[in-house]
C-alpha positions as CSV (number, residue, x, y, z in Angstrom):
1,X,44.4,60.8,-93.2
2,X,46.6,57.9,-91.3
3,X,49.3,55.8,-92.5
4,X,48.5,52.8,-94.1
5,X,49.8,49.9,-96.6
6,X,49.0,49.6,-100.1
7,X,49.1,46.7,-102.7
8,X,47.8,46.6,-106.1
9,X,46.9,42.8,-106.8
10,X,46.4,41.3,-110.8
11,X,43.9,38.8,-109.9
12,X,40.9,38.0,-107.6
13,X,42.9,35.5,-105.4
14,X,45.8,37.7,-104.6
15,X,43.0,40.3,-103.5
16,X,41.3,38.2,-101.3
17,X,44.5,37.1,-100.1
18,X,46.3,40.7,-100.0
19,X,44.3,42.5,-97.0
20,X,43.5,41.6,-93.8
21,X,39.6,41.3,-93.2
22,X,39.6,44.1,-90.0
23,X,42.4,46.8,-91.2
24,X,41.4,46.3,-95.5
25,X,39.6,48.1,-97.2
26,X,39.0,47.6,-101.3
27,X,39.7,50.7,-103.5
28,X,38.2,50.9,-106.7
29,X,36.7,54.5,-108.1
30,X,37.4,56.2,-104.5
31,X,34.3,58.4,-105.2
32,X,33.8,57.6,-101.4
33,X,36.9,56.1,-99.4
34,X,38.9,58.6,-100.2
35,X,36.5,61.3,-99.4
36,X,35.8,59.2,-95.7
37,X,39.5,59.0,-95.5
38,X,40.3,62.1,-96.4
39,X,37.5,63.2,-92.5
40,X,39.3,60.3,-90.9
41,X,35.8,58.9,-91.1
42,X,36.9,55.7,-93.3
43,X,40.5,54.6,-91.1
44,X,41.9,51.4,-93.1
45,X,45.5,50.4,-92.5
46,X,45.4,48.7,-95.4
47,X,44.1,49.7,-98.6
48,X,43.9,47.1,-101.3
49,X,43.7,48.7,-105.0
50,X,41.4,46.0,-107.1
51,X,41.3,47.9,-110.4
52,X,43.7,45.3,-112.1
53,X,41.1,42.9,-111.8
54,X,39.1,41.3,-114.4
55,X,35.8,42.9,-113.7
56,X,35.3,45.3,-116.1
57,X,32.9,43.2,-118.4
58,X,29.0,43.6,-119.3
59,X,28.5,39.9,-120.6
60,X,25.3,38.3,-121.4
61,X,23.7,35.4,-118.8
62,X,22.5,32.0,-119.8
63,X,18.8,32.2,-120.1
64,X,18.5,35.6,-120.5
65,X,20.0,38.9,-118.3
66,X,23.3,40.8,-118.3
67,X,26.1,40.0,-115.9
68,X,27.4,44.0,-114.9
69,X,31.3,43.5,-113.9
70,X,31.6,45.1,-110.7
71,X,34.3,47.6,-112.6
72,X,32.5,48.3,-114.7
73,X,31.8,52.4,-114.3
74,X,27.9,53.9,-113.8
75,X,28.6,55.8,-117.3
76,X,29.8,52.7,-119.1
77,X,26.9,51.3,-117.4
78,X,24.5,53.1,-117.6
79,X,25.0,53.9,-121.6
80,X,25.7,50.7,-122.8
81,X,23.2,50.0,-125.4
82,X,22.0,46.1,-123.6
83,X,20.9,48.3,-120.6
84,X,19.4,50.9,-122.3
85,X,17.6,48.9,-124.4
86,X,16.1,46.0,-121.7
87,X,16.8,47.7,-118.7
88,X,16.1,51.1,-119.0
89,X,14.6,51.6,-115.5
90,X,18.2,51.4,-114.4
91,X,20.1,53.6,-116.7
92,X,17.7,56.2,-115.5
93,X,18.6,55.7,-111.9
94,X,22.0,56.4,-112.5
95,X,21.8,59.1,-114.6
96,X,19.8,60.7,-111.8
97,X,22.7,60.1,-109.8
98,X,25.7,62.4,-108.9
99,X,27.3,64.1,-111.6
100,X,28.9,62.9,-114.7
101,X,32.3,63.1,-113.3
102,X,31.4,61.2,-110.6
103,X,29.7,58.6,-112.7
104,X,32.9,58.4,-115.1
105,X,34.8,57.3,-112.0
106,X,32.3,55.3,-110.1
107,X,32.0,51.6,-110.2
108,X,29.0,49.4,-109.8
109,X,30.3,47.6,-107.1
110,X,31.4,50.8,-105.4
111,X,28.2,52.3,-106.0
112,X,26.8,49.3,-103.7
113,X,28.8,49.7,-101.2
114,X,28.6,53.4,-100.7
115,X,28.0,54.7,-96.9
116,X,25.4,57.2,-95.4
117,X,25.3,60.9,-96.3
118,X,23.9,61.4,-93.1
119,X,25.8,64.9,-91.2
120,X,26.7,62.9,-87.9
121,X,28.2,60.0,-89.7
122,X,31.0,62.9,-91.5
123,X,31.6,64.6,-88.7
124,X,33.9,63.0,-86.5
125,X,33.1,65.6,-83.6
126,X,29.4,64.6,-83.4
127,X,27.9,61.3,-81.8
128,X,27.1,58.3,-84.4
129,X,26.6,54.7,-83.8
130,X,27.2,53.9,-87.0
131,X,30.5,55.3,-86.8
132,X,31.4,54.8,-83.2
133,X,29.2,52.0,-81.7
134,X,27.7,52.9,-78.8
135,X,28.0,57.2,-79.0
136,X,24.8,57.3,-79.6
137,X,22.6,59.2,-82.6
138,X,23.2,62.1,-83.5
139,X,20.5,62.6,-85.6
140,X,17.5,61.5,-83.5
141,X,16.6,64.7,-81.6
142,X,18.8,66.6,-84.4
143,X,18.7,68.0,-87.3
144,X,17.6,65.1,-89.4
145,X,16.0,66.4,-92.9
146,X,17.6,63.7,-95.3
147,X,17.3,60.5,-93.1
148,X,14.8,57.8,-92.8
149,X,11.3,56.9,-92.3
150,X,10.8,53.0,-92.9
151,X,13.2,50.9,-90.9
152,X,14.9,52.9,-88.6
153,X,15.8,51.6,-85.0
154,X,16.7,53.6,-81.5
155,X,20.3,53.4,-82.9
156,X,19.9,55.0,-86.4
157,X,18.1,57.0,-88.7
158,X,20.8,57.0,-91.8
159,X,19.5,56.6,-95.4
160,X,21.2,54.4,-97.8
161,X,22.1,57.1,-100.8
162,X,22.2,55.2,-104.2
163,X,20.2,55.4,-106.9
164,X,21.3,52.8,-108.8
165,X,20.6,50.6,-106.2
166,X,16.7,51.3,-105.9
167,X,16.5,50.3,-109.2
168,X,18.4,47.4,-108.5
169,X,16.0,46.4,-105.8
170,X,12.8,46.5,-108.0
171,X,14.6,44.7,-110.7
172,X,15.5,41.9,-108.1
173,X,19.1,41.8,-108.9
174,X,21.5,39.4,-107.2
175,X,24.9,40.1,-106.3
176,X,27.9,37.4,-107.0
177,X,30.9,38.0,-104.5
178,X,34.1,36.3,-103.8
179,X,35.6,35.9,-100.3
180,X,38.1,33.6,-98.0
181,X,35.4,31.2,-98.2
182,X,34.8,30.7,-102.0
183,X,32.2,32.8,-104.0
184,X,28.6,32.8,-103.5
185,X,25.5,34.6,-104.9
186,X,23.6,37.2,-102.5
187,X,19.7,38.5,-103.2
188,X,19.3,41.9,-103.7
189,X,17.2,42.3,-101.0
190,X,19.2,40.3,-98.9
191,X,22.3,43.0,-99.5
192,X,22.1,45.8,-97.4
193,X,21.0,45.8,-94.0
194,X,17.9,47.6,-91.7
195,X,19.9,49.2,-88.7
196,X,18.4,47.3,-86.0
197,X,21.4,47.0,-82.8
198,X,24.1,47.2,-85.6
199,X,23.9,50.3,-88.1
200,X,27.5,49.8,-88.4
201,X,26.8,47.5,-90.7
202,X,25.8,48.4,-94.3
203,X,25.6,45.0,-95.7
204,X,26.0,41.0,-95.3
205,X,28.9,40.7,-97.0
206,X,31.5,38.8,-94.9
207,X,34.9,39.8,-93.7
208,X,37.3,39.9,-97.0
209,X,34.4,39.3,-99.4
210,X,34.4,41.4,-102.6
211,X,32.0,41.8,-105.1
212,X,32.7,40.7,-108.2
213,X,29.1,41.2,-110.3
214,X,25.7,42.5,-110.4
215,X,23.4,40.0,-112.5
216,X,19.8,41.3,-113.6
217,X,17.1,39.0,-114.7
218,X,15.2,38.7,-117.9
219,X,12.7,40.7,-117.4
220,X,13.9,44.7,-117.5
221,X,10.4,46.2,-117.5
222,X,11.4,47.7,-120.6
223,X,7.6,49.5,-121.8
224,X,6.4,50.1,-118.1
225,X,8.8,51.9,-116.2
226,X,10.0,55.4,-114.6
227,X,12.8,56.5,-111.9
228,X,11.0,59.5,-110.0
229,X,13.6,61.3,-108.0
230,X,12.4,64.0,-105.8
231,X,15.2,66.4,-104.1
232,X,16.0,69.8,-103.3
233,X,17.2,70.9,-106.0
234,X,17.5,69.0,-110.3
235,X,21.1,68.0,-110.1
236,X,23.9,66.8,-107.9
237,X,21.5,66.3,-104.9
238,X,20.5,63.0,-102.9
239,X,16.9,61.8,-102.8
240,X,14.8,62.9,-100.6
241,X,12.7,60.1,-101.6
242,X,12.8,58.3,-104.8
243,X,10.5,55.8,-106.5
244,X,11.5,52.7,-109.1
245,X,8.9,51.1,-110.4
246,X,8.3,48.4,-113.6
247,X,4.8,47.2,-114.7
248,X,3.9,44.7,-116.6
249,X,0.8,45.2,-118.2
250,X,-1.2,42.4,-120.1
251,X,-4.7,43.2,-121.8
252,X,-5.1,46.6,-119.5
253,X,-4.2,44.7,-116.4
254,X,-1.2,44.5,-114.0
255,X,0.4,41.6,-114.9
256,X,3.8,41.7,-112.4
257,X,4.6,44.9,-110.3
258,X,7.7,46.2,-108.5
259,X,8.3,49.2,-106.6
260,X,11.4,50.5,-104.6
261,X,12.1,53.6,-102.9
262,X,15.1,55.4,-102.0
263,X,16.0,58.1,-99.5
264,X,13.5,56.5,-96.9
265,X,15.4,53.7,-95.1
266,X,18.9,52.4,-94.2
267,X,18.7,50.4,-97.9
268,X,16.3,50.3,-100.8
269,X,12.6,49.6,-99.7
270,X,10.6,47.6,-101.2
271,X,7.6,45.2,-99.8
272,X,5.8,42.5,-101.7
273,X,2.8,42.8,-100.2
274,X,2.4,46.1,-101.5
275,X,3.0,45.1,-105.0
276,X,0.8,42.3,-105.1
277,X,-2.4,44.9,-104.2
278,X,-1.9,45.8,-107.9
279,X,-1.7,42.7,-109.5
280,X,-4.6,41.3,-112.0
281,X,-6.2,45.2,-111.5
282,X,-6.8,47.9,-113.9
283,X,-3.9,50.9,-113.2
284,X,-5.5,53.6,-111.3
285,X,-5.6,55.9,-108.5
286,X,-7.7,53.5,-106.3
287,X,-5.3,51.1,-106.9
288,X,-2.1,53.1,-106.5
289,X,-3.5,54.4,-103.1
290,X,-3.9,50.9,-101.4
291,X,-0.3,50.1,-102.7
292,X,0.9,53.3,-101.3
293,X,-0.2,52.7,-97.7
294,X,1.0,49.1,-97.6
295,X,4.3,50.6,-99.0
296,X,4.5,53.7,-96.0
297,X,2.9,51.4,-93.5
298,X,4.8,52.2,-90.4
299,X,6.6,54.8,-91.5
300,X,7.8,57.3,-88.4
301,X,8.9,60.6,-89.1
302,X,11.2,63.0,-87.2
303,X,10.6,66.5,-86.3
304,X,12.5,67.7,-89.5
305,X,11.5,64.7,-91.6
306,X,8.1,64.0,-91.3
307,X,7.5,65.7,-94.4
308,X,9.0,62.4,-96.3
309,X,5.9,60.4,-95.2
310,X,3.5,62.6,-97.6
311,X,6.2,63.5,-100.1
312,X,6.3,59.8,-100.3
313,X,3.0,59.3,-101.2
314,X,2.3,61.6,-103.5
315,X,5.7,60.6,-105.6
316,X,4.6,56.7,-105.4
317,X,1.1,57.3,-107.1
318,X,2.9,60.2,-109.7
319,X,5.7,56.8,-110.2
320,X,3.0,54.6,-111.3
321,X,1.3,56.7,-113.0
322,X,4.0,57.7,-115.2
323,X,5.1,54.0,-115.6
324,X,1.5,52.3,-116.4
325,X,0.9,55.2,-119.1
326,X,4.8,54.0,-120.4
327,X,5.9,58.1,-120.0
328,X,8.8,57.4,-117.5
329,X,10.7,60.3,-115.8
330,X,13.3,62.4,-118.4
331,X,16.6,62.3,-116.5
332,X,17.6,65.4,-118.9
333,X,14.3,67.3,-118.6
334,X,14.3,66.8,-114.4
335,X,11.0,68.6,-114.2
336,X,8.4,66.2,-113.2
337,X,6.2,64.9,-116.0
């Protein structure tokens, strides 16, 4: 771990203020900073401490929603009793997440801003573009397992690793951040970036920009819903491939769909056009099938990863299945229902 400078501002304007957009980085939980630090992966000069700030807040939104302060921890999140109750889809995907230990410490906005778990991207010794523009991949011709499907360029094959944040995606979150520029409000499936020619970057967040809140809509998907996560092993393990999905189901028909996936791409995946093969239809395997190939459609695999594309399939039609019959996924009972 280098040298660097720290500074511990009170409000959101000394914060934005404090760092200096190319040598900053924002600590809040350190569930992953410190561990990047720690492998000289992560190599700020500058490490600006925001937890004095006033984001620790679940508030309720005009017109319905919750407003999640971006302090606001993935326990204290993911139990409070407004999520639970409307948004249940996500308390599920982050109880499937980590352990709670890690989720004690965690923030939301943290949990957003979390980087790959793929090998090459640790270790420092190894070539990765998303690390070191320009070394190459690593993983492509490698040993490449846990990374992606859907999305990938010649450049990268990483797999974003939050759960929270597949949920996020189907619920069609948006993300409020603050920056040099003044604040401004980011889709959720405008956050995180496809690799393409720069896997370096994670997201569109702009230099010195920090995230302040996650706001979710009205409509949780509270009856029709499940978080399917699929991995090597029930606890303490990334996805492999996930699957968030919320119906909404009027007189036996599929009124609104969304599904997202995890563990598949360089962010959460979701596509509209796969979706909207379900709407007005009875829920079925007929059904599910066309929405699973529009979902896969140009999904690659790798020589150790290729497994993904069927794993894939068979968890999206076991997803909504479990969510149009309103029996969603036990995140204490991990055995698949």
């Amino acid at each position: 771990m280098i040298r660097f400078d720290y500074a511990r501002p009170d409000s959101l304007p000394d914060a934005i203020r404090a760092g200096t957009p190319d040598r900053a980085a924002f600590l809040a939980g350190g569930t992953n900073l410190i561990d990047l630090m720690k492998e000289n992966v992560a190599r700020p000069l500058e490490v600006i401490d925001i937890n004095r700030l006033p984001l620790r807040e679940i508030v309720e939104l005009d017109g319905g929603g919750l407003r999640l302060g971006a302090l606001v921890t993935n326990s204290e999140t993911a139990y409070d009793d407004r999520v639970q109750e409307r948004y249940p889809m996500l308390a599920s995907a982050i109880l499937a997440g980590a352990s709670p230990q890690l989720r004690n410490a965690a923030t939301n906005g943290g949990n957003l801003n979390q980087r790959t778990r793929c090998y090459y991207f640790y270790d420092v010794d190894t070539p990765c573009n998303k690390r070191s523009p320009g070394q190459g991949c690593g993983a492509i011709g490698g040993f490449n397992r846990v990374h992606a499907v859907l999305g990938t360029s010649d450049q990268c094959i990483a797999t974003h690793p939050s759960d929270m944040c597949v949920a996020l995606a189907a619920l069609a979150a948006e993300v409020q951040v603050a920056g040099p520029d003044g604040t401004r409000t980011i889709a959720f499936a405008d956050y995180h970036r496809l690799p393409g020619d720069e896997p370096w970057a994670d997201n569109t967040l702009r230099p010195g920009e920090i995230v302040t809140a996650i706001d979710l809509p009205p409509e949780g998907f509270a009856s029709n819903y499940t978080y399917l996560k699929l991995r090597d092993r029930r606890s303490y393990a990334f996805a492999l491939v996930s699957i968030a999905v919320g119906l909404r189901i009027e007189e036996g028909r599929v009124a609104e769909a969304r599904i997202a996936m995890g563990g598949v791409a360089h962010k959460p995946w979701r596509r509209r056009e796969a979706e909207e093969l379900l709407i007005g239809r009875e829920p079925g395997d007929a059904v599910f099938a066309a929405a699973v190939e529009a979902l896969l459609a140009g999904a690659v695999g790798q020589p150790t990863n290729a497994f993904k594309i069927e794993l894939g399939r068979r968890g999206i039609v076991r997803a909504l299945t479990q969510a149009a019959a309103g029996t969603p996924q036990s995140q204490t009972d991990k055995r698949i229902a």
